[in-house]
C-alpha positions in Angstrom: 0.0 0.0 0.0 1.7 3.7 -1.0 2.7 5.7 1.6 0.1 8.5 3.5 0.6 11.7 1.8 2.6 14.9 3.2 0.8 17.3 4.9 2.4 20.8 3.5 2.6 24.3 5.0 -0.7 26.4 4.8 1.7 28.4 2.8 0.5 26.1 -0.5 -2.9 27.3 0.3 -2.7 29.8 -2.1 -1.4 27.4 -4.8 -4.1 24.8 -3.9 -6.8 28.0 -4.8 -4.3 28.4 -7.9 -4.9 25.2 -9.4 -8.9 25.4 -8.5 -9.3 28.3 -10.2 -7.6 27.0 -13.1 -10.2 24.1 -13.6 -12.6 27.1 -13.3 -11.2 28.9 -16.1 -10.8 25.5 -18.3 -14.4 25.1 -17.1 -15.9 28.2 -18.4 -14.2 28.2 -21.6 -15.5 24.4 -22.5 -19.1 25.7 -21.4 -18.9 28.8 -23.4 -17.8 26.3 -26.6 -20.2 24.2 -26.0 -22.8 27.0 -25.7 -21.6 28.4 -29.1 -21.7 25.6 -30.9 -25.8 25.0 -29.7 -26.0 28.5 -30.8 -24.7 28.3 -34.3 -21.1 30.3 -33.8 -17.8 28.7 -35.0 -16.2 29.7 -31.6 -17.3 30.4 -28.1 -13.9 30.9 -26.1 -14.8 34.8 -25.8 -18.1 33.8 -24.6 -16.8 33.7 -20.9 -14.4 36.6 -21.1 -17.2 39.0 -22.3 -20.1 37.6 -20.0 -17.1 38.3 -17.1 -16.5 42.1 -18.1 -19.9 42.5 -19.0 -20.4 41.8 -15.0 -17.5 43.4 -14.0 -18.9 46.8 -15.2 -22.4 46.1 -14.3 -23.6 48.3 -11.7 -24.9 46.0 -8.5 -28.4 45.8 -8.3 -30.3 45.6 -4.8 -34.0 45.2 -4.0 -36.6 46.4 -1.8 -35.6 45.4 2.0 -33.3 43.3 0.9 -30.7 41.6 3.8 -28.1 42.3 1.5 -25.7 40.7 4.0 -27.5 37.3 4.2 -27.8 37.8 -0.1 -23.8 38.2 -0.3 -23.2 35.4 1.9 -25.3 33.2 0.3 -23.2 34.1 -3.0 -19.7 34.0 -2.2 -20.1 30.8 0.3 -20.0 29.0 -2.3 -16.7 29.5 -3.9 -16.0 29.3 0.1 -17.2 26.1 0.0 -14.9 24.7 -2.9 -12.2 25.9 -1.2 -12.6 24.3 1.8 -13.3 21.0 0.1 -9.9 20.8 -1.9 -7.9 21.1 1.2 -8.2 17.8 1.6 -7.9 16.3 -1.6 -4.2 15.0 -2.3 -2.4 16.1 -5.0 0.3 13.2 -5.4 1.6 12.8 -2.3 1.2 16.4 -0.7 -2.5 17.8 0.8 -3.0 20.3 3.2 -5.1 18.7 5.8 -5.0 14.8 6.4 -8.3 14.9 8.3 -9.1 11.7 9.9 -12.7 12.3 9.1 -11.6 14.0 6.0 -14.5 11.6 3.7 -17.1 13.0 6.7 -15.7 16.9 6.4 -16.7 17.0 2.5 -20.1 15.0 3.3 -20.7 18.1 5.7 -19.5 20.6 3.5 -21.8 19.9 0.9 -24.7 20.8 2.7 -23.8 24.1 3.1 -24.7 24.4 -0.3 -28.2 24.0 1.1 -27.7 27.1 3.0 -26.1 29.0 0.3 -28.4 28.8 -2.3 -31.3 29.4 -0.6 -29.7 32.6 1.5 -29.3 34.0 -1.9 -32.7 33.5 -2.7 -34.0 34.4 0.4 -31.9 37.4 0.9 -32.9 39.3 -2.3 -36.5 39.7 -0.7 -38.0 38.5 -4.2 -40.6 36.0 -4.7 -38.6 34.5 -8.2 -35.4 34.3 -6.2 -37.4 32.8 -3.1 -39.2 30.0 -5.3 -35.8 29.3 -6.5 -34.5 28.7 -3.1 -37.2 26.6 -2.2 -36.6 24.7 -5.7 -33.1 23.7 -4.8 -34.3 22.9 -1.3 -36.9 20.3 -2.6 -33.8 18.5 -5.4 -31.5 18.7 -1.7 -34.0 16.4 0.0 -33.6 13.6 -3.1 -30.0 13.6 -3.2 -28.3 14.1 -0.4 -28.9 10.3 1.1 -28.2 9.0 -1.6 -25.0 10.9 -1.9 -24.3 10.7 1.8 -24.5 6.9 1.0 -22.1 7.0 -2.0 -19.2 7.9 -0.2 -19.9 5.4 2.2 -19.0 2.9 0.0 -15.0 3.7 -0.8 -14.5 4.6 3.2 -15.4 1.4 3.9 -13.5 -0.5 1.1 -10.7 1.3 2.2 -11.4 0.9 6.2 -10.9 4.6 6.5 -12.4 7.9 6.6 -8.7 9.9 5.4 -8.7 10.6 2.0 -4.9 9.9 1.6 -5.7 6.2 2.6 -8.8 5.6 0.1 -6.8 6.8 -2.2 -3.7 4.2 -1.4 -6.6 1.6 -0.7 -7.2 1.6 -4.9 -3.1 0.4 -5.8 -5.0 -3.1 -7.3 -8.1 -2.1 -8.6 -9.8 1.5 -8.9 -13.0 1.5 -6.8 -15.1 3.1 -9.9 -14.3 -0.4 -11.3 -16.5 -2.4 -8.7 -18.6 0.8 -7.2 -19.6 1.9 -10.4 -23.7 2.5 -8.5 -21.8 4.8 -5.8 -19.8 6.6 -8.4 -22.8 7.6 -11.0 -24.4 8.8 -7.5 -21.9 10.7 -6.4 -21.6 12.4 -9.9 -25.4 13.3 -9.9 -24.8 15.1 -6.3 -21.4 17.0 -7.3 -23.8 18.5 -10.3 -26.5 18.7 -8.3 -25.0 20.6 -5.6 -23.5 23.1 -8.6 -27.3 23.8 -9.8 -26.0 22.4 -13.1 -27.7 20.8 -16.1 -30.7 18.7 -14.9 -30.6 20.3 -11.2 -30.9 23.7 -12.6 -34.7 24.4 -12.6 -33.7 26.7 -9.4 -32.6 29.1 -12.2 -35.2 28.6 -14.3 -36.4 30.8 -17.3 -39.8 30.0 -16.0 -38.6 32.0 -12.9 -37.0 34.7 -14.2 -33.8 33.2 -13.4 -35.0 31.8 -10.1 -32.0 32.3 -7.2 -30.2 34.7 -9.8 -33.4 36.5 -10.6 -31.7 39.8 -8.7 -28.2 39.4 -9.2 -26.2 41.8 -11.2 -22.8 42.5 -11.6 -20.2 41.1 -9.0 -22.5 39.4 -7.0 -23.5 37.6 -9.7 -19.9 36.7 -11.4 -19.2 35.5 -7.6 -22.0 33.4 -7.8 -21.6 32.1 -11.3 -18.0 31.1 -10.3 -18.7 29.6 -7.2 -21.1 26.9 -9.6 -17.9 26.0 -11.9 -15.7 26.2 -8.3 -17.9 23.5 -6.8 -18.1 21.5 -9.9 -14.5 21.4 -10.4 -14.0 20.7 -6.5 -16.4 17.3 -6.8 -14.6 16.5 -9.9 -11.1 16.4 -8.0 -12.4 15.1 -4.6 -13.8 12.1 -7.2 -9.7 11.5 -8.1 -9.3 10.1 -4.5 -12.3 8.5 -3.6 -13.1 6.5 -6.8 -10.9 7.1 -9.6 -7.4 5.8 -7.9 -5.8 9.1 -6.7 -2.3 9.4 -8.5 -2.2 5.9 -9.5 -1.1 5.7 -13.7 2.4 5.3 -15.8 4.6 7.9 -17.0 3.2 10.7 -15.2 3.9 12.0 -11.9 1.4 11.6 -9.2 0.4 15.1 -8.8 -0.1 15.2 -13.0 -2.0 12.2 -12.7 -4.8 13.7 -10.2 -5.1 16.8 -12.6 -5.4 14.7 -15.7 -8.1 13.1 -14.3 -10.1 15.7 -12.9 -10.0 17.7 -15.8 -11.4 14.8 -17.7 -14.0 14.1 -15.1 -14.6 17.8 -14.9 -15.1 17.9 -18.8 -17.7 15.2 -19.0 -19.7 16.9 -16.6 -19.8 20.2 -17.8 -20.8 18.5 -21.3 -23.4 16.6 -19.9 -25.3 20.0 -18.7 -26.8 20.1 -22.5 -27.3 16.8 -22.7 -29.2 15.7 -19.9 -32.7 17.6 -19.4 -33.7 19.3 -16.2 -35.3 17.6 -13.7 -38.8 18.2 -11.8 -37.9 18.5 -8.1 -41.0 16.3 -7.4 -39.8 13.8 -10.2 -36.3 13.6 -8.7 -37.4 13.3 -5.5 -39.2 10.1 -6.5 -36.3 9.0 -8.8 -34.0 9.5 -5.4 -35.6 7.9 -2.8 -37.3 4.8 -4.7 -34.3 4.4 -7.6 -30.8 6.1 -6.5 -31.0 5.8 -2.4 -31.9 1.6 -2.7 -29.2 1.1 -5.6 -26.6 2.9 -3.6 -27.5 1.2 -0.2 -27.1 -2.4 -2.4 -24.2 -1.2 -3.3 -22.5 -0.3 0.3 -23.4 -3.6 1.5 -22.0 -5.5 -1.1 -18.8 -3.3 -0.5 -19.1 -4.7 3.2 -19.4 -8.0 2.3 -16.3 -8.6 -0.3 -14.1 -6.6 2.4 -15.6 -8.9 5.2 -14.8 -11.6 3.1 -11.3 -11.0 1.9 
């Protein structure tokens, strides 16, 4: 079994934000291509350089009796919240927190994103951004057992809750390989928790815009970049728990854990056209009689081929 990774300086902090906000960046540029191409234009890499200055020199907006302090929370906590969640992911052999209950930290983290979106639809004191909140409150209750569950299953192949050692635990075999039920889960809550592609009817046209209804200018760049922070924080906190960490030829470890979120990161952000949005009331049948049974099968049969070996 490889070694437990290196726990660096806080000093690396900054380099760890570095790297996350280059997967941002790569993020936005695929969307914006993507989004030109369903549009009809040859290229849309200036897509996310013009929606960002357009914001930039947007004047902010504010409402009627708005609680413009619980609004601004609400937006900025979550590129907070990817932050926090890529402290413990390893890069290689370095991270800069080896939690012990580092699989239970991210589990917590992400359901501040409850808090989040809603704040920002709450604080705005508009009923479109409030129906919004209340929208990504109702997809919350169908996934976040079921995602809970999925990262159940590699802490208990692995007989840990520290990422480092889930990570080591995959050497042989990568757990996506025999968990692929946990893996597709924990995929549908990283997008879920994003408001992206099928989870995105708390932004919906039918609601002016839902949660963003009232954002303007920085507030609403924040916001937008805290969706493509979160996304590309699952996508790297899926390297460790599923997709064998640094494990692979040639490359370094470290390269190896960027390759692959990138890649995971890619497929996601192509599946937001893809896939259409979901109903909160269909999902939340979809998640407790479908995704929350699958996923339980598949912790105990994680249980009983580590029980048996």
């Amino acid at each position: 079994m490889a070694e437990a990774p290196t726990v660096v300086s806080g000093g690396w902090a900054p380099v760890a934000a570095g790297l996350l906000g280059a997967l941002v960046v790569a993020a936005a540029l695929l969307d914006g291509v993507l989004a030109g191409r369903a549009a009809g234009a040859r290229s849309g890499l200036g897509r996310p350089v013009g929606e960002m200055a357009r914001l930039l020199r947007q004047r902010r907006r504010t409402t009627v009796a708005a609680d413009r302090l619980l609004w601004r929370i609400g937006g900025a906590g979550l590129l907070g919240m990817a932050l926090m969640i890529v402290t413990v992911v390893p890069l290689g052999r370095w991270t800069l927190f080896d939690l012990g209950v580092g699989v239970v930290w991210v589990n917590a983290l992400d359901v501040l994103a409850w808090a989040f979106v809603w704040l920002t639809g709450w604080g705005a004191n508009s009923a479109y951004s409030l129906v919004g909140g209340y929208r990504f409150l109702a997809h919350g209750l169908a996934y976040e057992l079921p995602l809970m569950f999925a990262l159940v299953a590699p802490a208990v192949a692995a007989s840990s809750l520290r990422v480092g050692e889930v990570a080591a635990a995959q050497q042989g075999l990568w757990f996506v390989v025999w968990m692929p039920v946990a893996f597709v889960v924990y995929c549908l809550g990283v997008v879920a928790i994003a408001v992206w592609g099928p989870f995105s009817p708390a932004l919906g046209g039918d609601i002016a815009g839902g949660v963003t209804a009232e954002l303007s200018g920085v507030d609403r760049l924040v916001f937008l970049a805290g969706r493509y922070a979160l996304l590309a924080a699952g996508a790297a906190f899926a390297v460790p728990m599923f997709l064998g960490g640094g494990a692979g030829p040639l490359l370094p470890a470290w390269a190896w854990v960027l390759v692959k979120a990138t890649v995971l990161l890619a497929v996601l952000v192509w599946l937001r056209r893809r896939v259409p949005a979901l109903r909160p009331d269909m999902f939340m049948e979809v998640g407790w009689l479908v995704l929350l049974p699958a996923v339980l099968l598949q912790d105990l049969l994680v249980a009983v081929i580590v029980i048996g070996s």
